[in-house]
Phi, psi and omega in degrees: 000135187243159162192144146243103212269161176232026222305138177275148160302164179216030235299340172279009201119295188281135189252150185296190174279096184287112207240127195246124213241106207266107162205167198304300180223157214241120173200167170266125174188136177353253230281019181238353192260349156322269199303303199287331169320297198288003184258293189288354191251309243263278183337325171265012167261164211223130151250148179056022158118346195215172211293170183237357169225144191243099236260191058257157195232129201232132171248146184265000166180166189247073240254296150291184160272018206294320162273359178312343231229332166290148179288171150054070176243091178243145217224136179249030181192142204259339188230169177284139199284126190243355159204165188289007168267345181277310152335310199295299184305331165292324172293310185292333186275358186263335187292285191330320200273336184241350151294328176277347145317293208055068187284139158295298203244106185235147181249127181231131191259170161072180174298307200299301177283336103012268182320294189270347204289305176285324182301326181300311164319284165317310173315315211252001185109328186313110211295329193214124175262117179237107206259132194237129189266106194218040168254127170294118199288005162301323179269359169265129186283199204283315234266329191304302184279329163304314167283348157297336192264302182278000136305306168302329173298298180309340176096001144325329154245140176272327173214147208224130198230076159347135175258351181204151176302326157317294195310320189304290209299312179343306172259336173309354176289331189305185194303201176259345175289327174286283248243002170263014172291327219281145180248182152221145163209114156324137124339086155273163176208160186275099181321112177241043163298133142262107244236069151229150170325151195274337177298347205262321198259341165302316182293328196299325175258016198059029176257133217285151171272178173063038183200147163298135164216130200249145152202179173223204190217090191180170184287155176277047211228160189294319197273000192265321173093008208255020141300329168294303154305325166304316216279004217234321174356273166356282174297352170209097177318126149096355182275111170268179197240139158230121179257167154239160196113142217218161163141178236252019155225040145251032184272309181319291183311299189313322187277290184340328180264340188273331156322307177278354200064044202219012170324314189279337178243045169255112152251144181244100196275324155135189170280161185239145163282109224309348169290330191257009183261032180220250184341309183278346158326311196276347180261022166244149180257337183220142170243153198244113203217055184280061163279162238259300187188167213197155145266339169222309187107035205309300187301316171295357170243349148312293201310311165330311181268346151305338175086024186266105140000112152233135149246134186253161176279152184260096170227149198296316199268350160271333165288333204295282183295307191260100147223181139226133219016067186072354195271141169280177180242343164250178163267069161304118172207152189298131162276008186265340183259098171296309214280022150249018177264311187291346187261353188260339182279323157304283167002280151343300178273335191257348182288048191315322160298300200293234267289324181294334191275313167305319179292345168268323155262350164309312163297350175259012174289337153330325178277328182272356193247077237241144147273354169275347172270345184275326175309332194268349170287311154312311178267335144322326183271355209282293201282002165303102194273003146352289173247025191230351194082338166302158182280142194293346185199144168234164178281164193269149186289156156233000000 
C-alpha cells in the first residue's frame, strides 16, 4: 500500500468536510478524469474563510502514474489483485486505508468501486455514501449488477448518481428502495481547445503532417471498438488513425493493422495528461468514437467542444450528449457496417460544411455541461444532512 498524503489546514478551526473519492485503478480514462474534475473544483470551495472540504483518493490498484502527483492519494495494491490471497490482502488493506482517512463522506466510482467500495465505507464509518454509475450496464456482468441492485436496496448507498437520462432509465426499472436513490447529474468537463497550429501540435507527437488524420481517446480495450475504427483504414487512402491511450488490446490493433496493411499509418501516442489531450485534439481532422456503450461520453463532447468533427456510434445515450437543442453535434453510424463508418468518415473530410457545421455545434457543447454546476450539484448531496449526520445547512460557499 502506497499513499501520499497531504492533510489540508483550517486556521478557523473548524476541520473541513473529509471526502474520500473511491476508485478501482489509477489509469488517465473517462471516469477517473470524472472523479479528479470534480475533487478539484469541490476543493475550492471555502466556509468561513477556509476549505469546506478535505479532499482524498483511494485507488484499489495502480496501473499508471496518471494520480501520482495529488495529495492525499492511496493505493492499496501497486497491480490488480490475480489470486485470492492477493485479493484477501487487497480487502483488508482497502478497510485498513479508510478507517485511518476516516472519511465523512465517501464517493464511489465504476461497478466495481461501488460493490466493494461502499460496503467497505459503512465498515470504516463513514456518515454519507454517495455511489456514482458511471459504467455501462451493458459492460457490467450478471453476478456484478446483482449485488448492486441488492446493495442500493438494502441502503448502502444514500445516494446513487446517474450522468445522463439514458443511463437514468436503465435502473428506474429496479426496486423503489433503489431507484428512488437515483440522482441525475450531468457530466461536466474541462475545455480542451488549443489555440495551436495543426502542424505545430502533430510534431509534439510525432505525427506526420500534411496528411488527413482522424483519432480518438480511450482505453485500449475491446469494449472501446476501436477495430472498428482500424477496419475502415483500407477504404481510406492516405488517411491516418491516431489513438491515445493504453490497455490490453494493442497488440490486437496492431497486428490487425499490419494485416490489412495499414501499419504505417496506425499510430499510438500512448496515454496523455488531460492538459495535452488538447494539443492532440488540435492534430485532428476528425475525431473517431466507435465504442460498444457508454453512460456519457467525455471524450467525444471534449473533442465536440474542442471544435473537432465527430463521428460517433449510433448509440441513443450519444445522441443523448452530443446535441444542443436538438441539433446533432455528430455524424452518427452503426460502426459495426466498416463500409458505412468508412463512408461517414469520408464525408467528414471531404465535406467542409458538415464539418464546420458539426464544429459549431460541438462548441456549444459547454452550455449544457458546466463543471461548476456539476460541483454545486455535488456538493448539495454532499451536505444533505437529513440521514447523514452533517450539518444540515452551511454558510454559502464562495
Amino acid at each position: 500500500m502506497r499513499s501520499n498524503t497531504k492533510i489540508a489546514g483550517n486556521e478557523s478551526g473548524r476541520r473541513p468536510i473529509r471526502l474520500l473519492f473511491v476508485q478501482t485503478q489509477s489509469i488517465a480514462a473517462g471516469a477517473q478524469e470524472i472523479s479528479r474534475i470534480l475533487a478539484e473544483e469541490l476543493a475550492r470551495y471555502t466556509c468561513d474563510g477556509a476549505p469546506e472540504f478535505e479532499i482524498h483518493h483511494l485507488f484499489f490498484y495502480r496501473i499508471t502514474d496518471a494520480f501520482d502527483h495529488l495529495d492525499n492519494v492511496h493505493f492499496c495494491l501497486d497491480h490488480s489483485p490475480r489470486d485470492p490471497v492477493t485479493f484477501a490482502r487487497f480487502l483488508w488493506r482497502m478497510l485498513r486505508t479508510m478507517r485511518a482517512i476516516g472519511p465523512d463522506v465517501v464517493l464511489t466510482f465504476q461497478h466495481y468501486g461501488n460493490i466493494f467500495g461502499a460496503p467497505a465505507a459503512r465498515l470504516s464509518g463513514a456518515r454519507r455514501i454517495i455511489a456514482n454509475h458511471v459504467s455501462a450496464p451493458a459492460t457490467i456482468g450478471r453476478a456484478a449488477r446483482e449485488i448492486d441492485r441488492i446493495l442500493g436496496t438494502l441502503g448502502f448507498y444514500d445516494v446513487i448518481t446517474v450522468n445522463s437520462r439514458e443511463t437514468l432509465r436503465d435502473y428506474q426499472s429496479y426496486a423503489q428502495a433503489y431507484a428512488r436513490r437515483l440522482v441525475y447529474v450531468p457530466h461536466g468537463f474541462e475545455d480542451k481547445s488549443a489555440d495551436i497550429p495543426k502542424d505545430e501540435a502533430r510534431a509534439e507527437f510525432g505525427l506526420p503532417a500534411g496528411v488527413p488524420m482522424i483519432g480518438s481517446v480511450a482505453r485500449l480495450h475491446p469494449l472501446k471498438q476501436l477495430d472498428a475504427a482500424v477496419a475502415t483504414l483500407p477504404g481510406l487512402p492516405g488517411v491516418h488513425l491516431a489513438l491515445v491511450g493504453i490497455g490490453p488490446d494493442e497488440q490486437r490493433l496492431r497486428d490487425m493493422a499490419q494485416t490489412a496493411g495499414v501499419a504505417d499509418r496506425l499510430h499510438f501516442v500512448g496515454e496523455l495528461a488531460p492538459r495535452r489531450v488538447g494539443h492532440f485534439l488540435a492534430c485532428l481532422d476528425a475525431f473517431v468514437f466507435p465504442s460498444q456503450a457508454e453512460t456519457f461520453g467525455l471524450a467525444p463532447v471534449e473533442a465536440g467542444q474542442a471544435g473537432v468533427p465527430v463521428i460517433s456510434n449510433d448509440l441513443p445515450v450519444l445522441r443523448e450528449v452530443l446535441q444542443v437543442d436538438g441539433e446533432p453535434c455528430a455524424v452518427f453510424v452503426d460502426v459495426t457496417d466498416t463500409q458505412a463508418f468508412t463512408q461517414a468518415i469520408a464525408n467528414v473530410l471531404a465535406d467542409r460544411e458538415l464539418a464546420g457545421r458539426l464544429s459549431a455545434c460541438g462548441r456549444r457543447l459547454s452550455s449544457l455541461y458546466s463543471v461548476g454546476a456539476m460541483a454545486d450539484a455535488y456538493r448539495r448531496l454532499i451536505l444533505d444532512g437529513n440521514r447523514t449526520g452533517l450539518p444540515a445547512a452551511l454558510p454559502a460557499a464562495t
